[in-house]
C-alpha positions as a LaTeX table, in Angstrom:
\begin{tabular}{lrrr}
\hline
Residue & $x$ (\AA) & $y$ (\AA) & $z$ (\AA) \\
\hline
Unk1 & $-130.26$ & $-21.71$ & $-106.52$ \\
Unk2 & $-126.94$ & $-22.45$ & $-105.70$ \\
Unk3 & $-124.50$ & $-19.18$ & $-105.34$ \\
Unk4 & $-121.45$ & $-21.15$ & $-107.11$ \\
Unk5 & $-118.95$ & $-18.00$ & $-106.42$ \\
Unk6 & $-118.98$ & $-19.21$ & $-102.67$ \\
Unk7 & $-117.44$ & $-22.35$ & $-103.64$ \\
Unk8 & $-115.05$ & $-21.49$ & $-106.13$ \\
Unk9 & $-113.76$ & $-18.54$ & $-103.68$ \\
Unk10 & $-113.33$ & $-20.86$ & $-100.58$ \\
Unk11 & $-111.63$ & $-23.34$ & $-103.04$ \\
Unk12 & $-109.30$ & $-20.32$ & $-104.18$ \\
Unk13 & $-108.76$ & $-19.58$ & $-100.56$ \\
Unk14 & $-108.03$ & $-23.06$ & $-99.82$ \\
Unk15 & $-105.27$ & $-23.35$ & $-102.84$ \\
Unk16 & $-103.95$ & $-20.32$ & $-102.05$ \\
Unk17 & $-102.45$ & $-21.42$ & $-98.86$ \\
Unk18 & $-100.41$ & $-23.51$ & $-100.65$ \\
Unk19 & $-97.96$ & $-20.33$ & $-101.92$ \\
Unk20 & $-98.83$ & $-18.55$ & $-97.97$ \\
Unk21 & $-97.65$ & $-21.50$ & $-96.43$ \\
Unk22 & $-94.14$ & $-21.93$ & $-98.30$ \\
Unk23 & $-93.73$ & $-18.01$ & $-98.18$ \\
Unk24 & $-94.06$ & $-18.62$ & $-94.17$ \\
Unk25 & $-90.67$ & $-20.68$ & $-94.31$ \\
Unk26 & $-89.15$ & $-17.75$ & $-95.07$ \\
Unk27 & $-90.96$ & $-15.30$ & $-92.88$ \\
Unk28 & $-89.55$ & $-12.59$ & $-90.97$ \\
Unk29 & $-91.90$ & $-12.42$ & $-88.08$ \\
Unk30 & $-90.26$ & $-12.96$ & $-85.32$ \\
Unk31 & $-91.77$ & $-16.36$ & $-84.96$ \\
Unk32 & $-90.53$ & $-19.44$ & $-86.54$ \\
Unk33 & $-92.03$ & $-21.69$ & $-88.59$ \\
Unk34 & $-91.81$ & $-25.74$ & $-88.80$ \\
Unk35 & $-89.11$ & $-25.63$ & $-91.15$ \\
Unk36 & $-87.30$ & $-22.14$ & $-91.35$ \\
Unk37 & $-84.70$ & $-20.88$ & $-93.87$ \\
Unk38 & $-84.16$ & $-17.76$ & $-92.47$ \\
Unk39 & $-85.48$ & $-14.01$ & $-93.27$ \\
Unk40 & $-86.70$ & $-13.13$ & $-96.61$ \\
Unk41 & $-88.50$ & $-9.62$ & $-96.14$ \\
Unk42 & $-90.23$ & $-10.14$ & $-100.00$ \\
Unk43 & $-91.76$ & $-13.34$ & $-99.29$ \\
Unk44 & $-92.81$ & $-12.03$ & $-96.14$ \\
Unk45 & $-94.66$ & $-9.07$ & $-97.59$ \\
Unk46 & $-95.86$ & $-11.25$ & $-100.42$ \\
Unk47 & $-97.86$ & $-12.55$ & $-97.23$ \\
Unk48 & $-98.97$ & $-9.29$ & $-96.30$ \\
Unk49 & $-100.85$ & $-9.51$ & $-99.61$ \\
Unk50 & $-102.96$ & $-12.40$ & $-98.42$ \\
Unk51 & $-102.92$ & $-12.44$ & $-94.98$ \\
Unk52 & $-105.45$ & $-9.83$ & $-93.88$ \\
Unk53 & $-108.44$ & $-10.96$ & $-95.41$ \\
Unk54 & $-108.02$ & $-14.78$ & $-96.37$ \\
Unk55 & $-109.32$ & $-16.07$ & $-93.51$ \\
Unk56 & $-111.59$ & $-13.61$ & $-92.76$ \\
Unk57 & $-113.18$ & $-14.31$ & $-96.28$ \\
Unk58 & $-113.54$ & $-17.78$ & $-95.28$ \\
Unk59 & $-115.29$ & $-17.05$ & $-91.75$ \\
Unk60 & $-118.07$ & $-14.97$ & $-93.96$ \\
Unk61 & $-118.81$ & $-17.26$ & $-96.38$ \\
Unk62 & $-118.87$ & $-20.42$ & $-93.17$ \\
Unk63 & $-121.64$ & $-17.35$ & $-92.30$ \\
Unk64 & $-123.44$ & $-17.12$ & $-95.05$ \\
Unk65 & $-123.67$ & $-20.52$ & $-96.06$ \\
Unk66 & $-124.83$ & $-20.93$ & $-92.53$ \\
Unk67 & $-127.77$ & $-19.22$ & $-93.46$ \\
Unk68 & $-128.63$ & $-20.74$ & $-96.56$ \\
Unk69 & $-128.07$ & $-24.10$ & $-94.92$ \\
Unk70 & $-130.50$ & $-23.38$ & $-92.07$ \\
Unk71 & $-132.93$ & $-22.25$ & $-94.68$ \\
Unk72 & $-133.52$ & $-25.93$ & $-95.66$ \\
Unk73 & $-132.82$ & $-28.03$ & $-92.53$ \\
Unk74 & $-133.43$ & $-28.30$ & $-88.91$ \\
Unk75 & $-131.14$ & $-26.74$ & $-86.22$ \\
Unk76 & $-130.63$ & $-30.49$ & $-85.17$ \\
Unk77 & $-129.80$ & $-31.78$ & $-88.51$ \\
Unk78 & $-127.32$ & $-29.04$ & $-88.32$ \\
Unk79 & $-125.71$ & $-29.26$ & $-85.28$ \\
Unk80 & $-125.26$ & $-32.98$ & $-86.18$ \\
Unk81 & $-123.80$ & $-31.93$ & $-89.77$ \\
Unk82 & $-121.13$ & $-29.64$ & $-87.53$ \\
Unk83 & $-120.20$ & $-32.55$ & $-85.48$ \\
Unk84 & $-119.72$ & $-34.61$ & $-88.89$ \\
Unk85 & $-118.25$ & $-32.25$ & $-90.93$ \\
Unk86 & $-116.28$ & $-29.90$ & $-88.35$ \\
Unk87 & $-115.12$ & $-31.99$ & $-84.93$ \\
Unk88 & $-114.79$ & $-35.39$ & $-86.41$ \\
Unk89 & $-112.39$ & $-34.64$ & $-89.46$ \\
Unk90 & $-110.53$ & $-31.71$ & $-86.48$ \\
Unk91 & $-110.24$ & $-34.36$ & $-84.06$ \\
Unk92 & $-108.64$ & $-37.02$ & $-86.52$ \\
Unk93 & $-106.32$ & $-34.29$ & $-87.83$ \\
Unk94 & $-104.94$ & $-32.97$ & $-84.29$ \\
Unk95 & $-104.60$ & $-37.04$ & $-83.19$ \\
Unk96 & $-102.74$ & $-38.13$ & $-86.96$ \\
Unk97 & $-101.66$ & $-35.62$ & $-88.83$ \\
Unk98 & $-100.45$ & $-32.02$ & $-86.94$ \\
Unk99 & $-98.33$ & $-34.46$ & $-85.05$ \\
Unk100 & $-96.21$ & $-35.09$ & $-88.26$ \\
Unk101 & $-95.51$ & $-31.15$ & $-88.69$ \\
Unk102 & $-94.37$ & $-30.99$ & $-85.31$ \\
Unk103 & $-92.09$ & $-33.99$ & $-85.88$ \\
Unk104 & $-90.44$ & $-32.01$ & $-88.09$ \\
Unk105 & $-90.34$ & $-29.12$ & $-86.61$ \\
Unk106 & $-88.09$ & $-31.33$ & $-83.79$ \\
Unk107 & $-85.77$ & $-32.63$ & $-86.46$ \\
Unk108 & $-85.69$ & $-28.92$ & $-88.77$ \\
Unk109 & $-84.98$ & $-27.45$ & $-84.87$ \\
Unk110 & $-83.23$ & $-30.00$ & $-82.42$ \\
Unk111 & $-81.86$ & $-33.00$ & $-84.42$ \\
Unk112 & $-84.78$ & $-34.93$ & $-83.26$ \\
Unk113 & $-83.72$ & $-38.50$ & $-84.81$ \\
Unk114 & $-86.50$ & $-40.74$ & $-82.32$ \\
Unk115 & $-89.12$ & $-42.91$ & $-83.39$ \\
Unk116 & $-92.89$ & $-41.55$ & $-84.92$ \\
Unk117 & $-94.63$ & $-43.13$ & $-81.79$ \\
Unk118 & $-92.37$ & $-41.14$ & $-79.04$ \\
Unk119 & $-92.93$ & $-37.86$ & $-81.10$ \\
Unk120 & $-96.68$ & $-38.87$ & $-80.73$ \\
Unk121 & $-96.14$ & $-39.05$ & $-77.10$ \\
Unk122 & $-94.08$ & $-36.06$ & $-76.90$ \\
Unk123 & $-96.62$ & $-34.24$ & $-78.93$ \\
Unk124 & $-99.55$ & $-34.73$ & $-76.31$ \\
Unk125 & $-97.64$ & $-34.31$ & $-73.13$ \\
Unk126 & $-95.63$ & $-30.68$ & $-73.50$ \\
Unk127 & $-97.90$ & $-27.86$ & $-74.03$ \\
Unk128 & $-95.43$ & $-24.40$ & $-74.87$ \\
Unk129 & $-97.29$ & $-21.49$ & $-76.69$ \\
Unk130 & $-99.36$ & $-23.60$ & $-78.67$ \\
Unk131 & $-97.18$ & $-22.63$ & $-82.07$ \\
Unk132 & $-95.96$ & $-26.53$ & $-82.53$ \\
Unk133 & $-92.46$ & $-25.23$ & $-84.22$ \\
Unk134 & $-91.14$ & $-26.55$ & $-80.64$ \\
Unk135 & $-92.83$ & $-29.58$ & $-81.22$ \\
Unk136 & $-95.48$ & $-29.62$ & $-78.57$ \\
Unk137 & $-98.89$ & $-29.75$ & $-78.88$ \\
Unk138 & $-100.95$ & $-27.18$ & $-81.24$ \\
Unk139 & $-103.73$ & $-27.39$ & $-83.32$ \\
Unk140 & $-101.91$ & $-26.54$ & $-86.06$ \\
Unk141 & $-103.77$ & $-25.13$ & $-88.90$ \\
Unk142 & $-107.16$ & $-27.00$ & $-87.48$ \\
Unk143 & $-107.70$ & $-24.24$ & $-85.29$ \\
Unk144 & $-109.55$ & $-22.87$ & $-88.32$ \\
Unk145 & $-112.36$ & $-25.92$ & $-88.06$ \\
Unk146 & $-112.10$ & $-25.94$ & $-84.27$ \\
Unk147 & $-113.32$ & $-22.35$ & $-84.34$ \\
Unk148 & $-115.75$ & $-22.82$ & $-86.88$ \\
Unk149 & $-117.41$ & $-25.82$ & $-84.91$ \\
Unk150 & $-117.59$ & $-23.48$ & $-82.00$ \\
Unk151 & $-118.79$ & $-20.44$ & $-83.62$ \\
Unk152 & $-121.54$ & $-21.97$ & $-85.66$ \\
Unk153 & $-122.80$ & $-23.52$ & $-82.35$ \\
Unk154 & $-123.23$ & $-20.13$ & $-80.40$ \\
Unk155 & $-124.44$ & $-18.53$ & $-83.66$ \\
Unk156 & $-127.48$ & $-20.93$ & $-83.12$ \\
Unk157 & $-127.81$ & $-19.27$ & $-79.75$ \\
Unk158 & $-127.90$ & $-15.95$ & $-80.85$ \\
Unk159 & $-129.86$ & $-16.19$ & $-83.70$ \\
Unk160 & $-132.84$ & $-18.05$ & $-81.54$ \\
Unk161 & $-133.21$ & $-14.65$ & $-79.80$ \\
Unk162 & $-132.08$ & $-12.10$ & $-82.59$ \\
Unk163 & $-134.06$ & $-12.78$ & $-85.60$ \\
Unk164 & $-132.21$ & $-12.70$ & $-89.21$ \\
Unk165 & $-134.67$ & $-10.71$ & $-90.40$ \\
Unk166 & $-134.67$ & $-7.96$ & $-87.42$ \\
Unk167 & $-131.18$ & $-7.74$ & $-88.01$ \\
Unk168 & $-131.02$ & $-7.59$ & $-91.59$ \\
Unk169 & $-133.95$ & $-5.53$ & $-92.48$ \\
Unk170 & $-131.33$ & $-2.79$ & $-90.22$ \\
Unk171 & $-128.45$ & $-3.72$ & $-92.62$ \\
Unk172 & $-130.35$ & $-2.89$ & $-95.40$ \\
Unk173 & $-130.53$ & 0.66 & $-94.02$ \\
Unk174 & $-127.06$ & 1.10 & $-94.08$ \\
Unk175 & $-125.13$ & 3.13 & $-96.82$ \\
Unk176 & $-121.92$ & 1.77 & $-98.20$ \\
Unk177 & $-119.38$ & 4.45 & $-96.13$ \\
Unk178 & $-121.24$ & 2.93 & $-93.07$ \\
Unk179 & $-120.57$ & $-0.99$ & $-94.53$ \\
Unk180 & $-117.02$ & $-0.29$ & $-95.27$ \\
Unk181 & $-116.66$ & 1.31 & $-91.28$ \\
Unk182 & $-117.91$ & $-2.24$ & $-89.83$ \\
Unk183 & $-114.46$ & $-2.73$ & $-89.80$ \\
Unk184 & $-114.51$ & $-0.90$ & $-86.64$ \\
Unk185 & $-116.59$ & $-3.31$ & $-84.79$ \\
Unk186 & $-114.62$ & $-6.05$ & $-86.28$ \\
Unk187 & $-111.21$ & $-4.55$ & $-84.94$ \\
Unk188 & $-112.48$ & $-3.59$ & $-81.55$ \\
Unk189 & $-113.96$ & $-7.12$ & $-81.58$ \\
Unk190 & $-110.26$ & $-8.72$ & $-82.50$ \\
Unk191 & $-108.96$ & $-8.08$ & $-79.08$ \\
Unk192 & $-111.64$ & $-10.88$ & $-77.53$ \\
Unk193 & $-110.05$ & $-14.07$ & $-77.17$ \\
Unk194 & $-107.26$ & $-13.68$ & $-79.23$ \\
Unk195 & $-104.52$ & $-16.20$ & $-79.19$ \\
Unk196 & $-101.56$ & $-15.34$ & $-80.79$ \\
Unk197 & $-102.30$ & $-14.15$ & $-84.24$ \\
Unk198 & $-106.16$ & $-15.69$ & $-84.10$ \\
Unk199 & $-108.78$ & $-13.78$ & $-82.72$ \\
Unk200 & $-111.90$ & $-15.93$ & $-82.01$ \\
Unk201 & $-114.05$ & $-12.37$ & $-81.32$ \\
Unk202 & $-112.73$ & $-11.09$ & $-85.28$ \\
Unk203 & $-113.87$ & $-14.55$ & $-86.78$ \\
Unk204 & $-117.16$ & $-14.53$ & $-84.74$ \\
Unk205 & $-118.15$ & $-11.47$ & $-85.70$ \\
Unk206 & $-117.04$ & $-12.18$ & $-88.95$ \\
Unk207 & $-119.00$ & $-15.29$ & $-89.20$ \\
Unk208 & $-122.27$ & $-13.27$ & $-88.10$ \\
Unk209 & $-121.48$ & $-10.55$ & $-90.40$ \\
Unk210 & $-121.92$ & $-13.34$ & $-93.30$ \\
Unk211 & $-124.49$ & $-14.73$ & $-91.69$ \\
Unk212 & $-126.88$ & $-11.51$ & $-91.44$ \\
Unk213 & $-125.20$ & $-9.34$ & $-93.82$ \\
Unk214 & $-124.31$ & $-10.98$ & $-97.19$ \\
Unk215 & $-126.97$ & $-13.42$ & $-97.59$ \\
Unk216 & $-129.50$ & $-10.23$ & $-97.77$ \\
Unk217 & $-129.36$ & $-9.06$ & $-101.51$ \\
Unk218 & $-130.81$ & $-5.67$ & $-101.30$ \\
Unk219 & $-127.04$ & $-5.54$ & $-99.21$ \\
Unk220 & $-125.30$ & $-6.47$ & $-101.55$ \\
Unk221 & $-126.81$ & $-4.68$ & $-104.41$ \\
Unk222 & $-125.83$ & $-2.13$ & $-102.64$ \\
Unk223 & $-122.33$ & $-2.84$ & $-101.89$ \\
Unk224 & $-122.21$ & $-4.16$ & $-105.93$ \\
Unk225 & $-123.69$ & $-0.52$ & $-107.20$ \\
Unk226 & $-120.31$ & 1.15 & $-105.07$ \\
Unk227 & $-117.76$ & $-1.80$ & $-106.53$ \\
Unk228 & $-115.66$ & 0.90 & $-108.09$ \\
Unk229 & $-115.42$ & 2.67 & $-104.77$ \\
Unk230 & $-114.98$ & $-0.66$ & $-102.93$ \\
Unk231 & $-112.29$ & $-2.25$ & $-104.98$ \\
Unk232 & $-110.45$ & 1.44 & $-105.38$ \\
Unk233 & $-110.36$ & 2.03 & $-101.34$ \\
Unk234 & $-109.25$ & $-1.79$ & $-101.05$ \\
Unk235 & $-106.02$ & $-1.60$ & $-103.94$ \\
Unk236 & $-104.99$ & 1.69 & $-102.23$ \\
Unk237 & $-104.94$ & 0.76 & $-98.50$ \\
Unk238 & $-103.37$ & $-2.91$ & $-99.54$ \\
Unk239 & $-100.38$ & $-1.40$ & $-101.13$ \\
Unk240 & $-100.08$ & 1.03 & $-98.49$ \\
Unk241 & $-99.80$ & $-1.87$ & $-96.12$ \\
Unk242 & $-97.44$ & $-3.73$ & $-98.32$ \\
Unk243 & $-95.22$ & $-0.57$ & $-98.64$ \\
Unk244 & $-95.29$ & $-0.51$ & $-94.85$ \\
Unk245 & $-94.30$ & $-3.42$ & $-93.97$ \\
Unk246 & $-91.54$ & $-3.95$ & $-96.49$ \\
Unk247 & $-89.94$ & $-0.73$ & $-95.29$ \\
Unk248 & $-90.89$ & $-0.21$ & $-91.66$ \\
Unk249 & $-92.22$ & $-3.66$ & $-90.26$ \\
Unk250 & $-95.46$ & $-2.22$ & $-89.83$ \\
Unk251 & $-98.50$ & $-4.46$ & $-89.41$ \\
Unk252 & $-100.91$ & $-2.17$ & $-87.17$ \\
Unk253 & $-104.16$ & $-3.54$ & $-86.27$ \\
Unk254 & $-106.27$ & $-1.15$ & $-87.45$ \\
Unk255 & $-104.98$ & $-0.76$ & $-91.11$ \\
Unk256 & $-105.03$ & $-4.81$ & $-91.28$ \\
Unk257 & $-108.43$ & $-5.14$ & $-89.94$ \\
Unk258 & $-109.19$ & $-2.25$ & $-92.85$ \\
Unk259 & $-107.44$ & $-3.91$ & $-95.10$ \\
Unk260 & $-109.03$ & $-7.53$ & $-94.32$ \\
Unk261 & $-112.58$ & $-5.69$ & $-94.11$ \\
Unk262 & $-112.36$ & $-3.91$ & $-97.73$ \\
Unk263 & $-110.41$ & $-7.44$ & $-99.02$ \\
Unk264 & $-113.46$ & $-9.52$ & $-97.98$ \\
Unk265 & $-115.53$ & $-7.11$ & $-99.72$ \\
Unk266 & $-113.76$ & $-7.25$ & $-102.67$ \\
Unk267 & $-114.01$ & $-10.74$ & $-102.99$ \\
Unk268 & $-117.32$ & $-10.73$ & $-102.97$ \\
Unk269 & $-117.64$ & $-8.40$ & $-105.25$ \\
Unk270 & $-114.90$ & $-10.12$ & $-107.73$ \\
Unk271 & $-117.02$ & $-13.41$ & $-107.24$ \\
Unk272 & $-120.06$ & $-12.61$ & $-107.92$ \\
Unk273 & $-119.09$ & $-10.52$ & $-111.33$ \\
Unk274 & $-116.71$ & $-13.80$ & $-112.36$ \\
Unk275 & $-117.16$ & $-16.50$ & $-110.69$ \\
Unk276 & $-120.45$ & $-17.12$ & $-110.38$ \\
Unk277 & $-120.23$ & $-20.64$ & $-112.57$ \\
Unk278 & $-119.33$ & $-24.10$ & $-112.60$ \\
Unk279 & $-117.35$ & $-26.49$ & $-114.64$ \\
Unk280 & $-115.64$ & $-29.59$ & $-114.32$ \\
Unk281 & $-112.69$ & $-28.42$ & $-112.73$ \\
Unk282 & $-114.42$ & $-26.22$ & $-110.21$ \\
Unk283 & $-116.68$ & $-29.30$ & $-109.23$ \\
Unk284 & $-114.06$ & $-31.18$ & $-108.21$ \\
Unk285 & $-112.04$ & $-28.21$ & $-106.39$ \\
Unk286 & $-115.25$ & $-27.91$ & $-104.50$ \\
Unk287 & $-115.77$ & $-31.55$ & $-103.32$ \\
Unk288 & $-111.91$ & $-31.34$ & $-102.72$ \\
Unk289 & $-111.18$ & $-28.14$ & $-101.05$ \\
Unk290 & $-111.76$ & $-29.74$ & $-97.35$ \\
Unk291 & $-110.20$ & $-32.42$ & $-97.21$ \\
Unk292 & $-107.40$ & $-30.15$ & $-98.90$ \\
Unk293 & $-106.96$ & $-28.11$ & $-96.10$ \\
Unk294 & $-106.89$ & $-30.65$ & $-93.78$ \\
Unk295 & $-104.12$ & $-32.58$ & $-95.61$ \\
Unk296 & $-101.82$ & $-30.23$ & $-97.68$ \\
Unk297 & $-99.74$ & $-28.79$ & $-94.58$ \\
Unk298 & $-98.04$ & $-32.02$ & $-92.77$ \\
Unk299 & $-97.39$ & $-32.93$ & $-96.76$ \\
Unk300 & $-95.75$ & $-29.24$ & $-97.18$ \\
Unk301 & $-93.48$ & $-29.16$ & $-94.68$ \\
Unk302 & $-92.40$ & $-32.60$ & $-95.14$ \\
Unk303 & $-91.64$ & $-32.31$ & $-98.80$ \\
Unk304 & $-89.97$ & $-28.43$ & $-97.15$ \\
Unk305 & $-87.66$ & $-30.53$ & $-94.76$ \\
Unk306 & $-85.88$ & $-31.98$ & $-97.61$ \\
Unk307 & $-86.12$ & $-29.28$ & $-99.99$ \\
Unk308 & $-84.28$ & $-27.02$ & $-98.04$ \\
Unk309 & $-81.83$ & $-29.97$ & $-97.18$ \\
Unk310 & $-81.63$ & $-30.96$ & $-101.24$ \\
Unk311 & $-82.22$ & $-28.24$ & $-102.91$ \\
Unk312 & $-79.61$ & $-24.60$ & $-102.93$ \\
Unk313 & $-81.41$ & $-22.05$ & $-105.24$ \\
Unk314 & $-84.33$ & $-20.81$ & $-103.30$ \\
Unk315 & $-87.05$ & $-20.19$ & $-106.71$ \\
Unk316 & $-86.45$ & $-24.04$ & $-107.20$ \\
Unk317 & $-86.91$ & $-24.86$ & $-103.52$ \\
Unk318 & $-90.37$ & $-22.53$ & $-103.52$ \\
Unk319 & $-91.57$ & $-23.86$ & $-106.82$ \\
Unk320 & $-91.03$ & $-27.24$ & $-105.45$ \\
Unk321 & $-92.56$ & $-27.11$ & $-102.06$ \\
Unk322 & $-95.56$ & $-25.08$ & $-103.75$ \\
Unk323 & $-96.29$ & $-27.90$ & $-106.57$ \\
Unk324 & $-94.62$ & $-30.94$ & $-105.25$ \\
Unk325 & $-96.70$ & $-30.80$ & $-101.58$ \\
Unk326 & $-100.23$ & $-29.33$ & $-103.99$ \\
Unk327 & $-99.58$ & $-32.61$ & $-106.10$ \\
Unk328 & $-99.16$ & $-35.02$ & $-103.19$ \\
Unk329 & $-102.20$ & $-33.46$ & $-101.30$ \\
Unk330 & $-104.59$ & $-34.26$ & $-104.19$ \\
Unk331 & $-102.93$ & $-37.67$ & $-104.97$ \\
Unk332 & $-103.28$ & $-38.56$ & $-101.71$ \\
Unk333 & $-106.91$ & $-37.01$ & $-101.39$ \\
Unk334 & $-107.56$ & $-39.04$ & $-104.37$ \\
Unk335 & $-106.54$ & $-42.54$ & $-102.62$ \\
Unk336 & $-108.83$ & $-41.54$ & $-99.08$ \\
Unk337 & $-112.45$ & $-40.09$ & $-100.83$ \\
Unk338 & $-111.91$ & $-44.54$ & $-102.14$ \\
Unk339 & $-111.83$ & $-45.58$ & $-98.62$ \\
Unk340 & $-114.92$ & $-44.96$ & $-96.72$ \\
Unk341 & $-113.74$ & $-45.00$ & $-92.80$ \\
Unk342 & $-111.12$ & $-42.03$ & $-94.04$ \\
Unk343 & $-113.39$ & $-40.43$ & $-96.81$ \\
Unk344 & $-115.68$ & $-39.84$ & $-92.93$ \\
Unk345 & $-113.10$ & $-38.47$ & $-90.90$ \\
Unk346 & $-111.46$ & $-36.14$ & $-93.52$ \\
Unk347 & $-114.66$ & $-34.60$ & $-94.57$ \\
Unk348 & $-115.03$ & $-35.63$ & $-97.64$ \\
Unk349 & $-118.34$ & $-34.73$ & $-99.73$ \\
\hline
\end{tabular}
């Protein structure tokens, strides 16, 4: 039986980049982004909201739909699916599309006024701290699929030695003080192979947390019986974090690896009480949400560019980057899933 609340949160996830992203034009980070308008400290703790556990969220339910995927296929068929549905539509977006964002990033930046095809060149021949708001090469947001082609490959590895059943059968054992202090393994585990704000050890672990963890439902009967405590712990700690931030700058990596920990949790636990259906609307969202993510941000910060250049009162600026580059993405989405070379490369279902 399909577990519809995985869809429609990754779809959620997915749309609610669309606000993260514009919010990051305004961010007060210290680090630029491909079009800036300068510090906003409420937009950036508006991020703060989101931030810790959005992708970590996403990471545990690539996990757990691992598992249910494995249940009914091959580890060939698999791998094969990863290549199709992970490195093909990455590689295409890295060669066509983060390019664009980084064009723009030269113009927003340096007055870049050159041709498309020298950006492209540009693009693949200056590598600076991978960021792209220089211009040079990055992954852009696609370091999201790169990881996840990566991780669900050595996942394969691991599980052939450490059976989901060993592991789980432990997990089950667990009580729901020592489920909410995983997040200590997942911090500790944040500073392996971390590159700039991405940690590849936080999303593995992540990943096998969903993996071995959440597809077991004696877990998460468990974790559902102590929602109240879940969802209390999570509303406290996340407005302590806000509050923290928006007075002090303070992001410390253990309260935002709590914080994401007790927000993924939540999720879950929000998901399965409401979302756990399907309609119209949430079929398409869910057919939609990856090719979503790999168009919406070159179409954000282009339709950003000029905002910021046309547009003086920043709510009309937001409210048009946030619903004129969502609007675009799925018009645009609509014209590809018709052509079948891009429908391929994009990831379409």
């Amino acid at each position: 039986m399909r577990k519809h609340y995985l869809d429609n949160l990754r779809t959620i996830m997915i749309l609610l980049l669309f606000p993260l992203h514009t919010f990051m034009i305004w961010n007060n980070y210290g680090t630029k982004f491909y079009v800036w308008a300068g510090e906003n400290k409420l937009l950036s703790s508006l991020i703060i909201i989101v931030n810790p556990w959005i992708m970590a969220l996403l990471f545990v339910i690539a996990g757990m739909c691992a598992s249910y995927s494995l249940e009914k296929r091959g580890v060939k068929e698999f791998v094969k699916e990863r290549f199709s549905k992970l490195l093909i539509p990455f590689i295409f977006g890295v060669s066509l599309l983060v390019p664009i964002q980084t064009l723009y990033a030269r113009k927003f930046f340096f007055g870049y006024n050159g041709s498309i095809l020298n950006n492209y060149q540009y693009f693949f021949t200056h590598f600076t701290d991978l960021s792209g708001n220089d211009g040079c090469f990055t992954p852009g947001h696609l370091w999201f699929i790169l990881f996840l082609f990566i991780i669900s490959l050595l996942t394969l590895l691991i599980i052939k030695y450490i059976p989901y059943k060993k592991v789980s059968a432990k997990l089950e054992k667990v009580n729901i003080i020592g489920i909410i202090f995983l997040f200590v393994p997942i911090w500790l585990m944040s500073y392996i192979g971390a590159f700039g704000v991405y940690s590849f050890g936080r999303y593995f672990t992540l990943y096998l947390l969903g993996y071995y963890m959440f597809t077991n439902e004696k877990i998460i009967y468990n974790i559902m019986k102590n929602k109240k405590l879940v969802l209390g712990l999570f509303c406290l700690f996340q407005l302590m974090l806000v509050i923290l931030y928006y007075n002090f700058s303070y992001y410390g990596d253990i309260l935002v690896n709590f914080v994401g920990w007790l927000g993924t949790l939540s999720c879950l636990i929000i998901g399965r009480l409401y979302l756990n259906k399907e309609n119209n609307i949430t079929n398409y969202l869910k057919k939609a949400s990856f090719p979503i993510y790999i168009l919406h941000l070159p179409i954000l910060v282009i339709i950003g560019y000029y905002s910021l250049i046309l547009v003086n009162n920043i709510a009309l600026q937001i409210c048009t980057i946030i619903f004129g580059s969502f609007i675009v993405t799925i018009l645009i989405y609509e014209i590809i899933k018709n052509i079948p070379i891009l429908k391929k490369i994009i990831g379409v279902r």
